[in-house]
C-alpha positions in Angstrom: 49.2 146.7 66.6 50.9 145.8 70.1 53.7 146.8 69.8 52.4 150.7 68.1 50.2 150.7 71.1 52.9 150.3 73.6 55.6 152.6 71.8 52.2 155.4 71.7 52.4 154.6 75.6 56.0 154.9 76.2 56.2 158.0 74.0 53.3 159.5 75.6 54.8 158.9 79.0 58.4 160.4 77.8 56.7 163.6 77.0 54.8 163.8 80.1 57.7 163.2 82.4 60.6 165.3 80.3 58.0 168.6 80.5 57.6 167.8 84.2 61.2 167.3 85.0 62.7 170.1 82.5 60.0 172.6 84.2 61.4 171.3 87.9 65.0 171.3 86.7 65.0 174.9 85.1 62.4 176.8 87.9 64.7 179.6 88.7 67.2 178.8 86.4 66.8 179.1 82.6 63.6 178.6 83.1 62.9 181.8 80.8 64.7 180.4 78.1 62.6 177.6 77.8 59.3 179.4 79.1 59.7 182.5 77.0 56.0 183.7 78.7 53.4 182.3 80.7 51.3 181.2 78.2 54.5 178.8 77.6 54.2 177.5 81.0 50.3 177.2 80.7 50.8 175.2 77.6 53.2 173.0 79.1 50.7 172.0 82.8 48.1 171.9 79.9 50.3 169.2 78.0 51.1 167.7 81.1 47.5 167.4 82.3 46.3 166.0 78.8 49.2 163.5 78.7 48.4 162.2 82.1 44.5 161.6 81.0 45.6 159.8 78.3 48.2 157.8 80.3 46.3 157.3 82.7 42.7 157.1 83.8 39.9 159.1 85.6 38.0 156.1 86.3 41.0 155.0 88.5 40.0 157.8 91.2 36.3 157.1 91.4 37.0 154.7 94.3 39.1 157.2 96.6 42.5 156.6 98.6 43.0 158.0 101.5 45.7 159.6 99.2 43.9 160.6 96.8 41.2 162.4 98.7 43.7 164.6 100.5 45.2 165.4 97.3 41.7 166.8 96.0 41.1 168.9 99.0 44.5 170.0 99.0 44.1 171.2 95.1 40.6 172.3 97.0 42.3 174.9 99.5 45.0 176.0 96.5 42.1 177.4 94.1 39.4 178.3 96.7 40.9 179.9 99.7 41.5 183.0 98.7 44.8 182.4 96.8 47.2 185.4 97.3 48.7 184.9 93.6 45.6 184.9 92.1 44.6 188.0 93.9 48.1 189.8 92.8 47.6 188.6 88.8 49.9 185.4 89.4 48.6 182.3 87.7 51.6 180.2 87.4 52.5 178.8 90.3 49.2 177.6 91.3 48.6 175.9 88.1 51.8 174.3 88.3 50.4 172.6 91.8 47.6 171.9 90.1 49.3 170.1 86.6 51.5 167.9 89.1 48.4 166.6 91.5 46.4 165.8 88.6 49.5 163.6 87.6 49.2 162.0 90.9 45.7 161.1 90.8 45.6 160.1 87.2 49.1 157.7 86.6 49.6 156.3 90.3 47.9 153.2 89.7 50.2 152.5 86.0 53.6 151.3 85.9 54.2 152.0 82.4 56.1 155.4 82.6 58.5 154.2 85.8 61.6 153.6 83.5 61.8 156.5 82.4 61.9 158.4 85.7 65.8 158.0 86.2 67.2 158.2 82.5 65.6 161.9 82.7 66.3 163.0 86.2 69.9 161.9 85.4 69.9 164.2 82.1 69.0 167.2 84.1 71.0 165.9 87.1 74.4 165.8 84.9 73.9 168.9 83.5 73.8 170.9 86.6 76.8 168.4 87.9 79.3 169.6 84.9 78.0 173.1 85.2 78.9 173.2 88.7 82.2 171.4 88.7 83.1 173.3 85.5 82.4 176.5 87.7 84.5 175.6 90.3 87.6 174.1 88.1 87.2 177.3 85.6 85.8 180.4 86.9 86.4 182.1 83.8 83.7 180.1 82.3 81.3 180.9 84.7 81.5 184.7 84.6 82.1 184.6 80.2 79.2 181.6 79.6 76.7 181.4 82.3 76.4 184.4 84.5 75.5 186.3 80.8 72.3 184.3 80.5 71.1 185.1 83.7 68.5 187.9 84.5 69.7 191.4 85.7 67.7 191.5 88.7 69.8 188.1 90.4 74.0 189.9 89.4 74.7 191.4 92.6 73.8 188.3 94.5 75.0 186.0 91.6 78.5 187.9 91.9 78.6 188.0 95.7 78.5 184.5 96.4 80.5 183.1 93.6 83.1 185.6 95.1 82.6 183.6 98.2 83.5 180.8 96.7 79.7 179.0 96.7 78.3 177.7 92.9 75.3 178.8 91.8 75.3 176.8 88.7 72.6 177.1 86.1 70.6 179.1 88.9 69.5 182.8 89.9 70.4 181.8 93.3 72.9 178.9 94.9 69.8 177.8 96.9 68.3 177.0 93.7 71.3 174.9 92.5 71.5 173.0 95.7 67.9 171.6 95.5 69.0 170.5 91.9 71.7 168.8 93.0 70.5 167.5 96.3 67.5 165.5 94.2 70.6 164.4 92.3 72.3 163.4 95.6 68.8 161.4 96.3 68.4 159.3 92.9 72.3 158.5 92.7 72.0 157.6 96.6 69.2 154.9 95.9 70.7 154.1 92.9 73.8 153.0 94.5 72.1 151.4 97.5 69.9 149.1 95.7 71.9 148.1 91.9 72.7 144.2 92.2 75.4 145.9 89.7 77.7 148.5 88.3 78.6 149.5 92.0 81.6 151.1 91.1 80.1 153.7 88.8 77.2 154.1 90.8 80.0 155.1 93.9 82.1 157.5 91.1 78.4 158.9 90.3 77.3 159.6 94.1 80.6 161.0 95.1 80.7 163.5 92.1 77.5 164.9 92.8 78.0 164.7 96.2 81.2 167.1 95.5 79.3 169.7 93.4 76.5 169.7 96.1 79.3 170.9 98.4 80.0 173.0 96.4 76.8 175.2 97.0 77.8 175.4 100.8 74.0 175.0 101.3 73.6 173.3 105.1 70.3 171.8 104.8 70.5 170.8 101.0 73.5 169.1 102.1 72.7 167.5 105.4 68.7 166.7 105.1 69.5 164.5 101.7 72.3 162.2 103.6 69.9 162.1 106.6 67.6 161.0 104.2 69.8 158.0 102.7 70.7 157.2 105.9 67.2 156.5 106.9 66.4 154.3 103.8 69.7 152.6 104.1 68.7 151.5 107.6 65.0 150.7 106.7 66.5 148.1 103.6 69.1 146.6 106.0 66.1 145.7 108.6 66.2 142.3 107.6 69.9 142.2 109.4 69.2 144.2 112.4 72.6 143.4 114.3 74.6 144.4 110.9 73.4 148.0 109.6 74.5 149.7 112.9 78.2 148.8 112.3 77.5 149.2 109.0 76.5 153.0 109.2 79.1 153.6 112.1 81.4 152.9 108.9 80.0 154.8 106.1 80.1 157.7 108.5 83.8 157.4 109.4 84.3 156.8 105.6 82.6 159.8 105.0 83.8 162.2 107.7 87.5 160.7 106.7 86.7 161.0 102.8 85.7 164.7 103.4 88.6 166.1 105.3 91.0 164.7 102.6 89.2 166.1 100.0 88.8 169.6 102.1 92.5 170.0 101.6 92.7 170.1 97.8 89.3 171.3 97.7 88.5 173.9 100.3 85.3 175.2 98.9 84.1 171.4 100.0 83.9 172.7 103.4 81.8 175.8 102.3 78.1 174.4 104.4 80.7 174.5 108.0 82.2 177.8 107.4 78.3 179.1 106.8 77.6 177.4 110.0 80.4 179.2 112.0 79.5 182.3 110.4 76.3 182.7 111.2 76.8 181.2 114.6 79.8 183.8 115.2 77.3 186.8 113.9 74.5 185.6 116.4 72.1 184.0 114.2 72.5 181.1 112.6 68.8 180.5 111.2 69.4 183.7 109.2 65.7 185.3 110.3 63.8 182.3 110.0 62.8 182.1 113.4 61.4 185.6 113.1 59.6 185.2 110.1 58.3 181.8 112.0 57.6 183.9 114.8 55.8 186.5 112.4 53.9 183.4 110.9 52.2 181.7 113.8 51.3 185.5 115.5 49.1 185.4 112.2 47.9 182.0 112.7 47.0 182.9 116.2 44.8 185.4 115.0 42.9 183.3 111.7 43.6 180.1 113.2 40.8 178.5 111.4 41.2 179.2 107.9 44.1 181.4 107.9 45.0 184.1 105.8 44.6 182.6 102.8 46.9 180.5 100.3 50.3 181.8 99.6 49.6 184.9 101.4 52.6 185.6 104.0 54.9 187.0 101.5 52.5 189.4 100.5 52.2 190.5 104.1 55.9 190.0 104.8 56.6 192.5 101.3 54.0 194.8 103.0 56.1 195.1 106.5 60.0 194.4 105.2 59.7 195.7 101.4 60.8 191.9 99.8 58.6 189.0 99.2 59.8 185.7 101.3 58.1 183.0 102.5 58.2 181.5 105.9 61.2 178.9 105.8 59.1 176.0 106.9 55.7 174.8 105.1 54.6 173.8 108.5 54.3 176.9 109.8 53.4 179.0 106.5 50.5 176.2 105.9 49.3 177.0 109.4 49.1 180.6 109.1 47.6 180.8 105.6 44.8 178.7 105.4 44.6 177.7 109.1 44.0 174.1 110.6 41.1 173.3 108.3 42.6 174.1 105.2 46.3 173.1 106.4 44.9 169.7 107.4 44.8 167.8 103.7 48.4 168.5 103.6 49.1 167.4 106.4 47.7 164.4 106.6 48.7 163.3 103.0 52.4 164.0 104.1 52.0 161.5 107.2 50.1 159.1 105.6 52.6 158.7 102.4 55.6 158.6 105.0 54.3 156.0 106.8 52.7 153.7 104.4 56.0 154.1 102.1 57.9 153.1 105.4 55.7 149.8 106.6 55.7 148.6 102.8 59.7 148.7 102.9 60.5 147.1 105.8 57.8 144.1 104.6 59.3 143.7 101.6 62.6 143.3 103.5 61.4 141.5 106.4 59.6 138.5 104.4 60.4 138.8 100.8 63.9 140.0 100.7 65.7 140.7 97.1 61.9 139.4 95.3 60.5 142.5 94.5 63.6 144.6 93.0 61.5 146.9 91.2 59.2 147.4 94.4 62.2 148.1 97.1 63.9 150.6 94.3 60.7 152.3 93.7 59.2 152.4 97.2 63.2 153.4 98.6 63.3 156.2 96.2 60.3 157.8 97.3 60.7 157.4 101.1 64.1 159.2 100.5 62.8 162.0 98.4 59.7 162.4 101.3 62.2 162.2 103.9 64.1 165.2 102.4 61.3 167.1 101.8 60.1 166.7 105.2 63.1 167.6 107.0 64.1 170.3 104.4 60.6 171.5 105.2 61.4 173.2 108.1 63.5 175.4 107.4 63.0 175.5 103.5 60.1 176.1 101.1 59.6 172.3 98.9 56.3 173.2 99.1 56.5 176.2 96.8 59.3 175.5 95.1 59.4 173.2 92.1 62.5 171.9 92.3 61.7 169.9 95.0 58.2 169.2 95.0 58.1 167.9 91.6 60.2 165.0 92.3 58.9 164.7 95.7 55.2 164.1 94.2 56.6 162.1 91.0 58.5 159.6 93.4 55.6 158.9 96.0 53.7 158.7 92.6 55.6 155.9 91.3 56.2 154.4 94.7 52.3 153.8 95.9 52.1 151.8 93.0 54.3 148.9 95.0 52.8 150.0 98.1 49.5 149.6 96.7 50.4 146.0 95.9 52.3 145.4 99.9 49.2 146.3 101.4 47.6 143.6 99.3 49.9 141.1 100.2 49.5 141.9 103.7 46.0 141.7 104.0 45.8 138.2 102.3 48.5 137.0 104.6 46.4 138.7 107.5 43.9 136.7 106.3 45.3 133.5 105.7 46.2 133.1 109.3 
């Protein structure tokens, strides 16, 4: 009867995870192949919801987190403050928000569904890897197999970029592709930096992906997920402070040496530079975002209390410039539609994640180095996917889009369940001396 029990669990948590990733890994992709309607996408958060109560358990938020409180008033300000989709008929994104924080606050506390986080990510990881590289290697195949199944309204951008030589993969936009692939660029990162073995296919793995990332020639998916490694890299080496500077001088050397090779037989590598020295050369390299920032906090200035309501600037921006499009940085955007009261939840859960995930790491390290595997991987691989999504947040959406903010809220998910346990040990040793 054990053993039924746990396989019940492990297939309950399989479920729950591969309709949260495949939802995250097709948003603006095929997403309409496998979400034929909304009612398919209601039926999924609904699946998702269910799975995680039964996973889980309500009982586990009666005594609130700090976390855990922010993440209620922040599902608070999505349904109540005058949500803009709502208002305009859309139902779907704000349920999704919903379906994923109910996740949070049910499963954080269980470790039984944390093994299957990577074996799924890496299914939907490698598929938009061989898409990609096959795009690149055979363009043929691109234009006869994939650019077919996508919808009529994305061909003239689809067309125009591929023509320029950036993949859009299994995406209606390259964008898209690059925050598949940089949370691909994230898990293979960690992966590498903290397997006791299989190093050498962990390195082939990381430098593949890293290539069809390149690909994209998207600047900040490409440069905000290295920044990220980078930080955790020197956060898991604080236990030899003198070593991981030299250490990091070298990986960057590697890398900068490793990339101008490979930008000879692969000049589409160096797409994310020519976009910088193009938009530099045509006198804008933000590409409007500092106006639509500028258009953002000239509306907070004038609801700077409770803002304009919840997902509401590209409703106003559609009204002004005739396309909807959202602000380019969640800081902003979360200041000027629901002001400081509504935008504070969100901010406070994205410091106080950061930094708790950041103090449990360097303990670990620091006093109990190589002890805890399961706690380091865990606890690195969310403080690199919250360091991407912080930096990618301004000048991106992770907020509203999927693709990111799945994994972001899955990772810090799995991680707080080690962090949980740090904090423990450092109040007993607080205590003990």
């Amino acid at each position: 009867m054990r053993s039924l029990k746990v396989k019940k669990i492990d297939i309950i948590a399989f479920v729950l995870l591969f309709l949260i990733f495949t939802y995250s890994f097709t948003k603006a992709g095929i997403h309409d192949y496998i979400y034929p309607n909304s009612i398919a996408c209601y039926i999924s958060f609904g699946i998702i919801i269910l799975f995680s109560i039964l996973l889980g358990s309500i009982s586990s938020i009666r005594k609130c987190t700090l976390l855990e409180g922010m993440m209620l008033l922040c599902m608070i300000v999505i349904l109540c403050n005058r949500n803009n989709n709502f208002i305009h008929g859309e139902f779907e994104d704000g349920f999704s928000f919903i379906a994923i924080a109910i996740f949070f606050l049910l499963v954080r506390k269980q470790d039984s569904w944390h093994k299957l986080i990577m074996p799924i990510i890496w299914f939907w990881v490698a598929i938009h890897t061989i898409v990609t590289l096959l795009e690149y290697a055979v363009p043929g195949f691109y234009m006869s197999q994939i650019f077919p199944l996508m919808p009529s309204y994305a061909e003239m951008h689809l067309r125009s970029v591929f023509k320029l030589g950036y993949m859009p993969g299994l995406a209606v936009h390259y964008s898209t592709n690059g925050m598949y692939l940089a949370v691909g660029l994230i898990i293979s990162g960690i992966s590498l930096l903290f397997s006791k073995a299989h190093k050498r296919i962990g390195a082939i793995v990381f430098i593949v992906t890293a290539v069809a990332l390149l690909l994209t020639g998207k600047r900040g998916l490409i440069i905000f997920p290295a920044a990220a490694l980078v930080m955790v890299y020197y956060l898991y080496n604080s236990d030899k402070p003198l070593s991981r500077f030299g250490k990091i001088i070298v990986l960057a050397i590697a890398v900068i040496v490793l990339f101008t090779i490979g930008s000879t037989f692969i000049p589409s590598l160096s797409n994310f530079i020519n976009r910088f020295v193009e938009t530099s050369e045509a006198g804008d390299v933000s590409l409007g975002r500092l106006e639509q920032s500028a258009l953002a906090l000239n509306v907070f200035s004038h609801n700077w209390l409770f803002g304009t309501g919840w997902d509401s600037f590209k409703y106003l921006y559609k009204a002004q410039f005739g396309t909807l499009l959202n602000v380019h940085n969640i800081y902003i955007q979360l200041l000027s539609e629901n002001g400081i009261i509504g935008a504070f939840p969100f901010f406070v859960f994205f410091i106080a994640a950061f930094f708790r995930a950041i103090k449990s790491l360097i303990y670990l390290r620091k006093y109990y180095t190589g002890e805890y595997y399961a706690g380091e991987f865990y606890i690195g691989l969310s403080l690199a996917m919250q360091c991407f999504f912080l930096l990618y947040g301004m000048t991106g959406n992770p907020l509203y889009d999927q693709q990111v903010f799945y994994p972001y809220i899955v990772s810090i998910a799995a991680g707080e369940f080690y962090v949980d346990q740090v904090y423990h040990m450092i109040r007993t040793a607080e205590v003990s001396e």
